[in-house]
C-alpha positions as CSV (number, residue, x, y, z in Angstrom):
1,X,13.6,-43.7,56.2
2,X,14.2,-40.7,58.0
3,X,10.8,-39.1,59.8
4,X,10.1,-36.2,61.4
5,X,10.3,-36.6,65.1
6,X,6.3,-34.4,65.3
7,X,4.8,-36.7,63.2
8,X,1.7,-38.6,65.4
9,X,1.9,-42.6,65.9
10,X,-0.5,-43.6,64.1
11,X,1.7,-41.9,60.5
12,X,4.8,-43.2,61.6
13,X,3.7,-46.4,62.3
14,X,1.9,-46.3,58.5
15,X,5.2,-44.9,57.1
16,X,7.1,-47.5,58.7
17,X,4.8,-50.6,57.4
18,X,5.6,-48.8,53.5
19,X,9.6,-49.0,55.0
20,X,9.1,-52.7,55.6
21,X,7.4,-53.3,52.4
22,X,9.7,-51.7,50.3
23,X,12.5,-53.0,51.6
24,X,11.2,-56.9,50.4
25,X,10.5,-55.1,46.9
26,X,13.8,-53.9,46.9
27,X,15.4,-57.2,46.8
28,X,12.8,-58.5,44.5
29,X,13.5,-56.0,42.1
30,X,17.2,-56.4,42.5
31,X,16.9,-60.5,42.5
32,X,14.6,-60.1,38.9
33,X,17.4,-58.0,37.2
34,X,20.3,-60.1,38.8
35,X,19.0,-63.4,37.5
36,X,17.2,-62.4,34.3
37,X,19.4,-59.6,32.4
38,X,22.7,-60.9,32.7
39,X,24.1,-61.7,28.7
40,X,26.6,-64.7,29.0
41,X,26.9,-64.8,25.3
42,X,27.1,-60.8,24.2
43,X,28.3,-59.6,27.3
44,X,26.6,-56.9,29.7
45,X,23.0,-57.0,29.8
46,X,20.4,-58.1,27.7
47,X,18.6,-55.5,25.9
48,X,15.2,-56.4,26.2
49,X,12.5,-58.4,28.2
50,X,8.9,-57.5,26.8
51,X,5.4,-57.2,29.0
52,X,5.0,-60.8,28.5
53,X,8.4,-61.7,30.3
54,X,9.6,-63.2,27.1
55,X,13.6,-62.4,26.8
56,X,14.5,-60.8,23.1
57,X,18.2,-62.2,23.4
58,X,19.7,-59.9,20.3
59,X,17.6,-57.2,21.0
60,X,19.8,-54.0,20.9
61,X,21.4,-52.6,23.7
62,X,20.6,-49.2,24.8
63,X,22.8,-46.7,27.0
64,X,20.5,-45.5,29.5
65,X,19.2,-48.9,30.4
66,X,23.1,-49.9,31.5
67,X,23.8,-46.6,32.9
68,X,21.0,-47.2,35.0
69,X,21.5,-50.8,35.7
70,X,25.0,-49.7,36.8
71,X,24.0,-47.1,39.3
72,X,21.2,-49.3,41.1
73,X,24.0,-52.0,41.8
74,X,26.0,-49.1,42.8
75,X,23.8,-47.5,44.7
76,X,22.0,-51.2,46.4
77,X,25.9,-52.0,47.2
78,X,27.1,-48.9,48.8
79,X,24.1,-49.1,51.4
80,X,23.8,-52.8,51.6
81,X,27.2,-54.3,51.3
82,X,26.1,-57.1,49.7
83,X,29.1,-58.9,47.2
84,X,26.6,-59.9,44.7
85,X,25.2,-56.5,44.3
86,X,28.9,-55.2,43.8
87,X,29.7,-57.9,41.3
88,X,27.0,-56.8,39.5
89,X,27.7,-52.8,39.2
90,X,31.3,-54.0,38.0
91,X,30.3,-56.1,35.6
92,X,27.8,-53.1,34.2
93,X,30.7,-51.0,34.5
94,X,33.2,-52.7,32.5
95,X,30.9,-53.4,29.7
96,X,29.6,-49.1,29.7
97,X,33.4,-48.8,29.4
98,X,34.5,-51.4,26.9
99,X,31.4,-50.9,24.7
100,X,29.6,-48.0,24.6
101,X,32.4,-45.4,25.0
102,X,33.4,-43.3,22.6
103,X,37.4,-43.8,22.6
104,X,38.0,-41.7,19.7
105,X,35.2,-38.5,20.2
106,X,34.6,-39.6,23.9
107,X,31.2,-39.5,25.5
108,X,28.6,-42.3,25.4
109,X,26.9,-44.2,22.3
110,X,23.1,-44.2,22.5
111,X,23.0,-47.7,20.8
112,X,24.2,-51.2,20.7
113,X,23.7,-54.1,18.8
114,X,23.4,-57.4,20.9
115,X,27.3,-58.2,20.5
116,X,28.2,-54.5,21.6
117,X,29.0,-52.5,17.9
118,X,27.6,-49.1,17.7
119,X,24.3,-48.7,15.9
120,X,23.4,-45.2,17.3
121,X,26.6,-43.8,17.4
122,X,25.2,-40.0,18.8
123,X,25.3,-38.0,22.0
124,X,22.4,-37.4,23.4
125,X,22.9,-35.1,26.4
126,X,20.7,-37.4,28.1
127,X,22.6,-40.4,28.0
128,X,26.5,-38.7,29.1
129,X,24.4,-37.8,32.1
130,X,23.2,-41.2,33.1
131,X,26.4,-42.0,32.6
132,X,28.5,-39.2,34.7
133,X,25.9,-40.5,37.0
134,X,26.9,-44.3,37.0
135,X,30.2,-43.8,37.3
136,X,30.0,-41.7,39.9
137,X,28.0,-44.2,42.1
138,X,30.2,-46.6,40.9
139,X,33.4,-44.8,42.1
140,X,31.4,-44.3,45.6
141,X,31.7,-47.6,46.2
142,X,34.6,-49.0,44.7
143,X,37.1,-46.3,45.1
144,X,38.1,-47.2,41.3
145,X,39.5,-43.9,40.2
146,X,39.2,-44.7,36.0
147,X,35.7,-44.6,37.2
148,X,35.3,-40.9,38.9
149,X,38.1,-40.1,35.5
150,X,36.0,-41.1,33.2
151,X,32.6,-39.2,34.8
152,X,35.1,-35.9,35.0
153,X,36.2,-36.2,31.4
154,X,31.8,-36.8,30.5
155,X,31.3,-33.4,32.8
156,X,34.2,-31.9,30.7
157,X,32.5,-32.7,27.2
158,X,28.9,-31.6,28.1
159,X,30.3,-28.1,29.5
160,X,32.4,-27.5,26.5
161,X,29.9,-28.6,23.8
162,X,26.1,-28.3,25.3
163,X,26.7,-25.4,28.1
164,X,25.3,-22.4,26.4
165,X,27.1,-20.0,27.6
166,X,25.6,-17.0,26.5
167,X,22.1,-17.5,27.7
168,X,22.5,-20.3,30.4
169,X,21.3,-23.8,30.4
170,X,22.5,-27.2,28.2
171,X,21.5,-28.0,24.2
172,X,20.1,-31.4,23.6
173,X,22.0,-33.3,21.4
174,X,25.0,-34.0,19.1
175,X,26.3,-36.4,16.4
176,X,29.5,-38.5,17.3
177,X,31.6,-35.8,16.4
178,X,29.9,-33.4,18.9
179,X,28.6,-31.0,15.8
180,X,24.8,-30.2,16.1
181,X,21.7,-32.2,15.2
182,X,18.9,-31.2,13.0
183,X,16.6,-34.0,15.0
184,X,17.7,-33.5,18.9
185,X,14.4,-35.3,20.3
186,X,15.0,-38.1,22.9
187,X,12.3,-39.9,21.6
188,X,9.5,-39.5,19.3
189,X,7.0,-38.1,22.0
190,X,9.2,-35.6,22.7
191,X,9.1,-32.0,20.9
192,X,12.4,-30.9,18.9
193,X,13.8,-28.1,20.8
194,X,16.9,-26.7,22.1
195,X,16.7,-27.4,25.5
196,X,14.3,-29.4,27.7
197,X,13.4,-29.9,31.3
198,X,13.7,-34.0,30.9
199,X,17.5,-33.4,29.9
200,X,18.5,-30.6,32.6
201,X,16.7,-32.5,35.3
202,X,19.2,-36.0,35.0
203,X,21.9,-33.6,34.5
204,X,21.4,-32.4,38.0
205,X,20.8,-35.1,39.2
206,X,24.2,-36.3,37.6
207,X,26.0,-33.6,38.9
208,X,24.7,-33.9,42.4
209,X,26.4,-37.5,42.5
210,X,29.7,-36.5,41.0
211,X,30.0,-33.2,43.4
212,X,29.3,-35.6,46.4
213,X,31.9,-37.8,45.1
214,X,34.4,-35.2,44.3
215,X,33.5,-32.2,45.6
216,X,35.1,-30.4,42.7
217,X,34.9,-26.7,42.6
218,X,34.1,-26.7,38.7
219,X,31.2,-29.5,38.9
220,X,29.9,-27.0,42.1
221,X,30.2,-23.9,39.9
222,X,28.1,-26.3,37.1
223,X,25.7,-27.7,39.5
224,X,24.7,-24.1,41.7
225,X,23.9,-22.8,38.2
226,X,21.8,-25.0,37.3
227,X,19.9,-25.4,40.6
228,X,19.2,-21.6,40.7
229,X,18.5,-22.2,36.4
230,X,15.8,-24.6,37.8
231,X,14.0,-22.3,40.2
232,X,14.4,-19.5,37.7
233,X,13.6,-21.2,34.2
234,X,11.8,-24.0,34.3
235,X,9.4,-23.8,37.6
236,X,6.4,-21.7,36.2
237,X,5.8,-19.5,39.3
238,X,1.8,-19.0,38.4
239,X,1.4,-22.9,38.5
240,X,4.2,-24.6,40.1
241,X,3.9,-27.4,37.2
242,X,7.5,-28.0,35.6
243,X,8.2,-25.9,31.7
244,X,8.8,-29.1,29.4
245,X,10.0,-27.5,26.7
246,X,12.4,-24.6,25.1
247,X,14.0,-23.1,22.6
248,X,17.6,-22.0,22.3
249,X,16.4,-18.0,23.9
250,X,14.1,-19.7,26.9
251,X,10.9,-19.2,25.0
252,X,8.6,-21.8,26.4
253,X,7.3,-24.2,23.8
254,X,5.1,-26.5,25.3
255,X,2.0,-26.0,27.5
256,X,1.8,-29.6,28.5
257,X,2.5,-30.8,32.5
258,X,4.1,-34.1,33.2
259,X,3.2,-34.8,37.1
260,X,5.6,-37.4,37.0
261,X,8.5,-35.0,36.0
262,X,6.6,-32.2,38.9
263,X,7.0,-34.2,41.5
264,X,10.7,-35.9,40.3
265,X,11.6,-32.6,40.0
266,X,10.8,-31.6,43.9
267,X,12.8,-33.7,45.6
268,X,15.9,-33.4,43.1
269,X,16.0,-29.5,43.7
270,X,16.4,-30.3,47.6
271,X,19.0,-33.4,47.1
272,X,20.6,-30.6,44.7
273,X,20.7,-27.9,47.3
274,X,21.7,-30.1,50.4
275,X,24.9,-31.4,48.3
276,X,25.9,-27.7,47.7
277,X,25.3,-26.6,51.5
278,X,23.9,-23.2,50.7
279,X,21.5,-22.3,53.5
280,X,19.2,-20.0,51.4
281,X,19.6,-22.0,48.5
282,X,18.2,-25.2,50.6
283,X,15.5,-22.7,52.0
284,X,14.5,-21.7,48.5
285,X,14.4,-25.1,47.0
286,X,12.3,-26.7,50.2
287,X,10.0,-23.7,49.4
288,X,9.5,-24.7,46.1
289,X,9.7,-28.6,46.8
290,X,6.4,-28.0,48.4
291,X,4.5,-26.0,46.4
292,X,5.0,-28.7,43.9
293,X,4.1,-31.2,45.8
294,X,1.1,-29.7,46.5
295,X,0.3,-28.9,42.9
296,X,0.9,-32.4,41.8
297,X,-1.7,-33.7,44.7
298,X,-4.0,-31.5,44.1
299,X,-4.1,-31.5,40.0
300,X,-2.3,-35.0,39.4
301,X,-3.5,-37.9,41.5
302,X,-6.5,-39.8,41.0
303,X,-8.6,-39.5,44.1
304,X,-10.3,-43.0,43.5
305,X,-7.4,-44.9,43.6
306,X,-4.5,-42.2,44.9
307,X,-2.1,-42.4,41.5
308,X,-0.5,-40.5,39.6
309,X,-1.8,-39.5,35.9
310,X,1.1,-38.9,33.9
311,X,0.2,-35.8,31.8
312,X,-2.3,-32.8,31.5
313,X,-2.4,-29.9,28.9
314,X,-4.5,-26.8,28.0
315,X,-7.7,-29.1,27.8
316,X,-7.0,-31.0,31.0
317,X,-5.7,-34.9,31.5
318,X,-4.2,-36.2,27.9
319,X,-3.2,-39.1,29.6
320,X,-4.8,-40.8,32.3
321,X,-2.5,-44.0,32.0
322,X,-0.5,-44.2,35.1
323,X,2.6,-45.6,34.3
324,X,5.3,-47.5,37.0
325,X,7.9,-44.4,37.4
326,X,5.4,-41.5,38.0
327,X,4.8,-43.7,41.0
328,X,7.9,-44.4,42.3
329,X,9.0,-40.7,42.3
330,X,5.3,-39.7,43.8
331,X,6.6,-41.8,47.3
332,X,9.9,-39.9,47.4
333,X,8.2,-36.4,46.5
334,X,5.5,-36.5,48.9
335,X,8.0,-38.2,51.6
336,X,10.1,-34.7,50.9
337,X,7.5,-32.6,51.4
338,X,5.9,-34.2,54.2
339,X,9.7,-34.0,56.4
340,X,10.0,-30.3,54.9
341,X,6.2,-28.9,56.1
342,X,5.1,-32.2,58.2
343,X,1.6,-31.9,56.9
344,X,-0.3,-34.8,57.0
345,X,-1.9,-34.6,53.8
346,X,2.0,-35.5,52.1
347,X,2.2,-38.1,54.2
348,X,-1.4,-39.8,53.2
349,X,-0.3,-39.1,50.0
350,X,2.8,-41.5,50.2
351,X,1.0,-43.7,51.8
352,X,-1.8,-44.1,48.7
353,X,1.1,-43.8,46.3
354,X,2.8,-46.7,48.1
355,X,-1.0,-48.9,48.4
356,X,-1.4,-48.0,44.5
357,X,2.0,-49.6,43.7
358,X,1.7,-52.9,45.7
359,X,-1.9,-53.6,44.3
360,X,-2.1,-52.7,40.3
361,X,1.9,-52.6,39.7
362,X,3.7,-55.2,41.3
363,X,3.5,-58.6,39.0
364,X,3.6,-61.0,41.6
365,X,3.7,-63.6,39.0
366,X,6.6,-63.1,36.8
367,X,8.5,-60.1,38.9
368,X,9.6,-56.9,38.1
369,X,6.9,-53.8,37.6
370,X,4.0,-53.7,34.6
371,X,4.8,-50.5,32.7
372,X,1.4,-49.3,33.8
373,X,-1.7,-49.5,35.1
374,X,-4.2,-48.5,31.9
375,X,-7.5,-47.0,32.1
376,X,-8.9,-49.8,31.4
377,X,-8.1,-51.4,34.6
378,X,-5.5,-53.5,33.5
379,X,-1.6,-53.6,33.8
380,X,0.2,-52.7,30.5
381,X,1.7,-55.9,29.0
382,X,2.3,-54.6,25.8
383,X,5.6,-52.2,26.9
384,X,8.5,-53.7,28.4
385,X,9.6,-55.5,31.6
386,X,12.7,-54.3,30.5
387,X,14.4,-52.7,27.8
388,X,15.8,-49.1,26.6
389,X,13.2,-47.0,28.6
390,X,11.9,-50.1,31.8
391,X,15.1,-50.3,33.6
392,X,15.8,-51.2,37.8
393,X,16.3,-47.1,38.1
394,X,13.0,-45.2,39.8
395,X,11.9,-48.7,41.4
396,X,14.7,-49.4,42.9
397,X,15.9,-45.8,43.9
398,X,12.5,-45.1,45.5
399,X,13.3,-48.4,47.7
400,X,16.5,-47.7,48.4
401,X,15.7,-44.1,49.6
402,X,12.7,-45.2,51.9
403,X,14.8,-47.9,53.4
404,X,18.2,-46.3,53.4
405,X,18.2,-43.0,53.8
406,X,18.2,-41.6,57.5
């Protein structure tokens, strides 16, 4: 974990203890999904594990759950060098190749059945960015070029079919044939309009990944737009909470905050603008990094037990449930901002974030995260372990950043 060289003793040596302790979670997490997910009889992954850590065998198989189980292997690989880990990614690789491409329309399937046929045969925006992201990890640390190929030919579609070009930003979704949807929601929380936050933010982060890997001058053009799109479009200056939703002219369509989302959001914008190596553009995003960051602290954790809520609107907290990935991505983002303003206040906050995961989300018993810790004071069994949404992803990248990145 890299730490400001200011910072006083007694916060590094805290900041180091959350180091040590995420770097034993990491291989938990890591062992849980290495020994539980792999399908020897339909190939891949399994689909789904539910909150009671019972396996659903022929449980369909969704495309962000192996585009994200593909990066983590990636990613734990590239830093860790460990053959299993490898073995893995390639195995998640072969099978996002095989199964869920597209051969004939290209792009990525949303949906599996269990034995790998096509159930949800569109192309969610969403989804060929996990995937561009995948691959590119995955070429990172194989070299295998089909892999970086197939992430440039996934770039390719999005820009020719979702870029709009006229007012700026990326459409939501398409049918297999790439022609529009009446019904573009990612899922059935999610409001049906043109263009979201949710969608543009994984396409950053996509593209960050495949410029690093390439540093091609069209996925730069792609990826500068959007970062400035970011800081001009969907940061609400006045607030410094994240604009959800939009329609096709950038008419904001939604008043509600997702702190989870805020804070993911901060540290992506600087990962964004360090990959591009544009001084004011890094200034910029740092700038806004930490107004977030202080927004979300301020508005979105729970000062009894330091977590994060996962949404507000107009009326105040609509959802006090504070599920696993607001979590994860609340260590990274107050991490950011503590090494961008070294105020103390970030780094209690990590600290707290870290505390709150290791006592009301870790299942000691059966591995792996609970979905959430519920206002009741209980840990959500009723959502997955794993499954289309509960994948190794902000878990595992939140450990692999605290431990890995210098």
């Amino acid at each position: 974990m890299h730490l400001r060289s200011d910072l006083p003793a007694a916060t590094r040596e805290a900041l180091q203890r959350i180091e040590s302790a995420a770097s034993v979670e990491l291989r938990n997490i890591l062992g849980w999904w290495a020994h539980r997910m792999p399908d020897p009889e339909g190939g891949g992954f399994y689909g789904r594990i539910d909150g009671d850590g019972r396996l659903h065998a022929q449980a369909d198989k969704g495309v962000i759950l192996n585009a994200r189980i593909l990066w983590t292997f990636s990613a734990a690989a590239l830093r860790s060098e460990l053959a299993e880990y490898q073995e893995l990614a390639e195995r998640a690789f072969l099978y996002l190749l095989r199964h869920f491409r597209d051969e004939r329309e290209g792009g990525f399937y949303w949906m599996l059945d269990w034995q790998g046929r096509p159930v949800q045969p569109k192309k969610q925006i969403y989804a060929q960015a996990f995937a561009i992201y995948a691959l590119a990890e995955y070429y990172r640390l194989s070299g295998n070029r089909e892999a970086l190929e197939r992430a440039y030919e996934t770039f390719r579609l999005i820009e020719q079919n979702s870029r709009d070009k006229a007012r700026g930003g990326y459409f939501e979704a398409f049918s297999r044939d790439w022609s529009p949807l009446a019904d573009q929601r990612l899922s059935d929380k999610d409001a049906n309009e043109a263009k979201t936050m949710n969608t543009h933010l994984h396409v950053l982060e996509a593209y960050t990944t495949l410029f690093r890997a390439g540093l091609n001058r069209e996925v730069r053009e792609a990826l500068d737009t959007l970062t400035r799109l970011f800081l001009e479009k969907f940061v609400d200056p006045a607030t410094s909470h994240l604009r959800l939703f939009f329609d096709e002219n950038w008419v904001s369509k939604s008043g509600l905050i997702s702190f989870g989302h805020d804070i993911e959001t901060a540290w992506l914008l600087c990962d964004a603008a360090e990959a591009l190596g544009d001084p004011e553009l890094l200034k910029d995003a740092r700038r806004v990094a930490v107004q977030i960051a202080d927004r979300t602290l301020i508005s979105g954790v729970d000062p009894a037990d330091g977590g994060l809520w996962n949404e507000a609107g107009s009326q105040g907290l609509s959802d006090r449930n504070k599920d696993w990935w607001p979590q994860a991505e609340a260590v990274i983002g107050f991490l950011n901002a503590l090494n961008i303003s070294g105020e103390q206040r970030f780094a209690d906050a990590a600290v707290r974030s870290w505390a709150f995961i290791d006592r009301y989300l870790l299942d000691r018993k059966n591995g792996e995260w609970f979905w959430a810790y519920k206002t009741d004071g209980t840990p959500d069994r009723t959502n997955d372990k794993a499954g289309p949404w509960k994948c190794p992803y902000h878990n595992a990248r939140a450990c692999l950043k605290i431990v890995f990145d210098r």
